[in-house]
Rosetta silent file (secondary structure, phi, psi, omega in degrees, C-alpha in Angstrom):
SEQUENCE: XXXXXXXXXXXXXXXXXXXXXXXXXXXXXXXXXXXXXXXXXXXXXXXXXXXXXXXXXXXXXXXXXXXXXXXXXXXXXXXXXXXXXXXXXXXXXXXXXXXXXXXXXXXXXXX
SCORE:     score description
SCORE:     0.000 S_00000001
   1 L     0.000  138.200  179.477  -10.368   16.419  -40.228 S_00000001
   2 L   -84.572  162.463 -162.155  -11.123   14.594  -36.877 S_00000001
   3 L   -67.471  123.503  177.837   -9.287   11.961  -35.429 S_00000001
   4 L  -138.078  118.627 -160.676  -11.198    8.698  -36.523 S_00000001
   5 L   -79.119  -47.499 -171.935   -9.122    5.368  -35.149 S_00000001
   6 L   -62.200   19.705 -179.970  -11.008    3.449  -37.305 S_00000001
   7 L   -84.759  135.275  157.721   -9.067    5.461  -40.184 S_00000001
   8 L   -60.444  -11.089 -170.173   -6.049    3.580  -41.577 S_00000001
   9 L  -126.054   -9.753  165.772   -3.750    6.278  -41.313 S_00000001
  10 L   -28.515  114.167  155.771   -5.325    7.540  -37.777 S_00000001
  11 L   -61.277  -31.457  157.583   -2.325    8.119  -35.147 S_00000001
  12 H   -27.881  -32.005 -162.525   -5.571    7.156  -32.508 S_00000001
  13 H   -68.719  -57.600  152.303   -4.067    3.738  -33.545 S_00000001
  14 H   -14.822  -53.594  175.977   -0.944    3.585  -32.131 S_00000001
  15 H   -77.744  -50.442  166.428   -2.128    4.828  -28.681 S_00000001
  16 H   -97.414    6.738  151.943   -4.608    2.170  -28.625 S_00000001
  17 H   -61.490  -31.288 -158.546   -2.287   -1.013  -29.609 S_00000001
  18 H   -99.336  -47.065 -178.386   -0.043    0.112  -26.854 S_00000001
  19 L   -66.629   -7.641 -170.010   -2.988    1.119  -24.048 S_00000001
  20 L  -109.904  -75.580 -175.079   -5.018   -2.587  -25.471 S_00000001
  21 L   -17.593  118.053 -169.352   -1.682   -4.365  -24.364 S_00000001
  22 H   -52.717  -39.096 -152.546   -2.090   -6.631  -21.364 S_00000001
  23 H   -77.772  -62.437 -160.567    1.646   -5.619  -19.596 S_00000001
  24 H   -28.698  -76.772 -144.846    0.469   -2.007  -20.948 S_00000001
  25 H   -63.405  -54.451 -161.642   -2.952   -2.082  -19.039 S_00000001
  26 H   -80.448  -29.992  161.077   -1.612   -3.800  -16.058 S_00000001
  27 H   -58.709  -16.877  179.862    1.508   -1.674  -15.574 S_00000001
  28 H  -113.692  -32.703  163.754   -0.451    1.284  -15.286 S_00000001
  29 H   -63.864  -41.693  178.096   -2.946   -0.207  -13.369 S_00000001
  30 L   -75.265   -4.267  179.581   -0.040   -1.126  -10.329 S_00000001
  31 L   -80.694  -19.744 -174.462    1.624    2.393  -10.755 S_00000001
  32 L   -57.888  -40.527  178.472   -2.102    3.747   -9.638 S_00000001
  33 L   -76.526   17.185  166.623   -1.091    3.040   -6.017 S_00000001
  34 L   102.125  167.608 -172.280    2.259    5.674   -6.406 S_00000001
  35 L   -55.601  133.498 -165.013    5.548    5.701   -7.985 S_00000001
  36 E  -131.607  176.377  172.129    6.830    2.322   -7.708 S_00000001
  37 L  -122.290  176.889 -165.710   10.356    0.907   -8.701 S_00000001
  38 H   -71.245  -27.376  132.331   11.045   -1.665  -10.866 S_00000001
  39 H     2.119  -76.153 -179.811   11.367   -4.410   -8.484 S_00000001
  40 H   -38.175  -63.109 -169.782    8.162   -3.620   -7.297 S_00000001
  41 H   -65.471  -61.060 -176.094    6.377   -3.602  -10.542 S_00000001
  42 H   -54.472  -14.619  162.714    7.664   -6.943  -11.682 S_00000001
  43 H   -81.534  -39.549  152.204    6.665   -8.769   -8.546 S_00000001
  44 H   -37.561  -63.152  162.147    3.009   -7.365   -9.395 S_00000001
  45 L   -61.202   73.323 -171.994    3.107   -8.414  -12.408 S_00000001
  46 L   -51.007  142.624  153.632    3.119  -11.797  -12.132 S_00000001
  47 L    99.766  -25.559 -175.517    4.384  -14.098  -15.234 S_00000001
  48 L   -69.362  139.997  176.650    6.357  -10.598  -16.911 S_00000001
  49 L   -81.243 -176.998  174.006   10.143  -11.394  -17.887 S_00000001
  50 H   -91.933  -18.313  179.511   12.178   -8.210  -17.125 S_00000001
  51 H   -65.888  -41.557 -144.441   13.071   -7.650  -20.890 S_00000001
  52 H   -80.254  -47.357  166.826    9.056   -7.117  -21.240 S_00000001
  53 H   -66.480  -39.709  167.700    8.938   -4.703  -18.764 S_00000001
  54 H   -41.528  -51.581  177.770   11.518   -3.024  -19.561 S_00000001
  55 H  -105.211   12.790  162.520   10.217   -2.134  -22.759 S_00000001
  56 H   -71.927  -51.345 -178.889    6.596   -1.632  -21.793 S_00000001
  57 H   -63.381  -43.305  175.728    7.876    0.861  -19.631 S_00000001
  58 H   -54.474  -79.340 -165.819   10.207    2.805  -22.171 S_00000001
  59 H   -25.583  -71.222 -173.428    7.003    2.504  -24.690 S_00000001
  60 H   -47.365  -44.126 -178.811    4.402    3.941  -21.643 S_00000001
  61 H   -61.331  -49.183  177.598    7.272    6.669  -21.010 S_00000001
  62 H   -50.559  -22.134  178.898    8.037    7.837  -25.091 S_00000001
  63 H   -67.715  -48.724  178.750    3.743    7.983  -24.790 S_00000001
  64 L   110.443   21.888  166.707    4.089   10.553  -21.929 S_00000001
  65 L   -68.460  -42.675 -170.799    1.902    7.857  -19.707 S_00000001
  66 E   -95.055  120.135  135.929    4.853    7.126  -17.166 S_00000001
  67 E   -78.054  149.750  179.940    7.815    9.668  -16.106 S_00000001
  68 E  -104.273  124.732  158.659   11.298    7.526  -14.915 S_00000001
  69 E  -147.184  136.388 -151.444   13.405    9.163  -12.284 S_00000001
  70 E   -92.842  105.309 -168.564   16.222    8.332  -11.481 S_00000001
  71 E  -106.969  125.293  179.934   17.824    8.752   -8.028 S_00000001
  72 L   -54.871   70.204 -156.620   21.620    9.561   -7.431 S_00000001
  73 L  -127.250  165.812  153.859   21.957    7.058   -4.600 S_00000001
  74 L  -111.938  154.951  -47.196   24.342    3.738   -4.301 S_00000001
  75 L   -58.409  165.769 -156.347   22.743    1.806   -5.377 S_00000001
  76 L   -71.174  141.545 -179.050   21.073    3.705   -8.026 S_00000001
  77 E  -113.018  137.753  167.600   17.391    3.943   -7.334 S_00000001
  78 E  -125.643  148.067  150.080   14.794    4.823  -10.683 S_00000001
  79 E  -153.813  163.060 -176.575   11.093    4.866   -9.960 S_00000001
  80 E  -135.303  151.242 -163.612    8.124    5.436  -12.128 S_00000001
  81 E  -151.266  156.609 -167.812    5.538    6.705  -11.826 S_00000001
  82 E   -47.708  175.723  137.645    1.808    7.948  -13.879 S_00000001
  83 L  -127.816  167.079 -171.036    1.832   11.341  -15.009 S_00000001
  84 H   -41.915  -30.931 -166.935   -1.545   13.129  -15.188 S_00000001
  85 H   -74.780  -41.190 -149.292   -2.359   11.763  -19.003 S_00000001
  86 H   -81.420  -45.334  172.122   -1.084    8.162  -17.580 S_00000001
  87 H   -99.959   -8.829  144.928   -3.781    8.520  -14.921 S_00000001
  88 H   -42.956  -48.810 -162.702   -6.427    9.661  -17.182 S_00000001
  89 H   -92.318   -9.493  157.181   -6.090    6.576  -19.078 S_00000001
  90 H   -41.483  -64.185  168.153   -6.506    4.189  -15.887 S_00000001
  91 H   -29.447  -63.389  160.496   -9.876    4.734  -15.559 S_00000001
  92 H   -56.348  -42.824 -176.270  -11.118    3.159  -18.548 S_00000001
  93 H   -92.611   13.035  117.429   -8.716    0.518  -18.290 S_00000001
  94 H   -20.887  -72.039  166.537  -10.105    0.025  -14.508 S_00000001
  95 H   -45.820  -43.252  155.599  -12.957   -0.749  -15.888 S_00000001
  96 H   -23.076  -84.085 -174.630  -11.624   -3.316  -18.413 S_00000001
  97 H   -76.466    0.225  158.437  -10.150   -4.961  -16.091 S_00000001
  98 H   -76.916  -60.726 -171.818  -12.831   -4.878  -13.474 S_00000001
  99 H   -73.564  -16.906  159.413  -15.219   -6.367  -16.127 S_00000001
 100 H   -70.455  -33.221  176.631  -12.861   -9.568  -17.201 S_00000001
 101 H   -53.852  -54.138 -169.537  -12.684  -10.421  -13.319 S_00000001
 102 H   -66.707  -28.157  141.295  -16.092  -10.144  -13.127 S_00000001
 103 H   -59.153  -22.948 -167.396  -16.753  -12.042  -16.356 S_00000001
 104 H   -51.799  -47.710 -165.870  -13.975  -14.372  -16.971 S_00000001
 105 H   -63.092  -41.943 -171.609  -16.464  -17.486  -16.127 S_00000001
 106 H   -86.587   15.492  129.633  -18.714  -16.792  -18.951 S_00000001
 107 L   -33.499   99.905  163.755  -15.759  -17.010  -21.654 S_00000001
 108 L   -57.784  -10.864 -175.117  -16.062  -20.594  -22.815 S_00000001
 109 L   -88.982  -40.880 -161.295  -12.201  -20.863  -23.110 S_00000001
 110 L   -64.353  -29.027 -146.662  -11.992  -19.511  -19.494 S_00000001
 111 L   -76.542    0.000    0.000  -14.165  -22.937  -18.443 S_00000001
């Protein structure tokens, strides 16, 4: 039987509560410009606490969207970065997020 998300028992679901997540969407959108570290990302992200990120990223990584690596250094450096599935799903959610910029004014709540 094919995957149908609008199925209650569909695994499709799961993949698209966590890709429909704003940090989700947006975290993957600032990793598009290369493996970044977490520093990085959270100054992108404007308004994210670090608990938030934290587990947006472990979530994007257990997905296989993100790999973490970790570099032996003092002090320890991790960066993350897409892997090919992770930059598959950018595209659409490019688009997303292209069309609320470009739309946001015609939202009556936005006014």
């Amino acid at each position: 039987m094919p995957d149908d998300v609008y199925a209650a028992c569909c695994p499709c679901r799961d993949m698209l509560d966590l890709l429909a997540n704003k940090w989700s969407a947006l975290a993957l959108g600032a990793l598009e410009d290369g493996p970044q570290r977490f520093g990085s990302l959270r100054g992108r992200l404007q308004g994210i606490s670090p608990k938030v990120l934290t587990v947006t990223l472990r979530k994007l990584e257990e997905h296989g969207l993100v790999t973490r690596e970790v570099f032996a250094e003092v002090p320890l450096r991790v960066e993350y970065a897409l892997t090919p599935l992770g930059r598959d799903a950018c595209a659409p959610l490019a688009h997303l997020r292209t069309w609320v910029e470009s739309n946001i004014h015609r939202f009556p709540a936005a006014a």
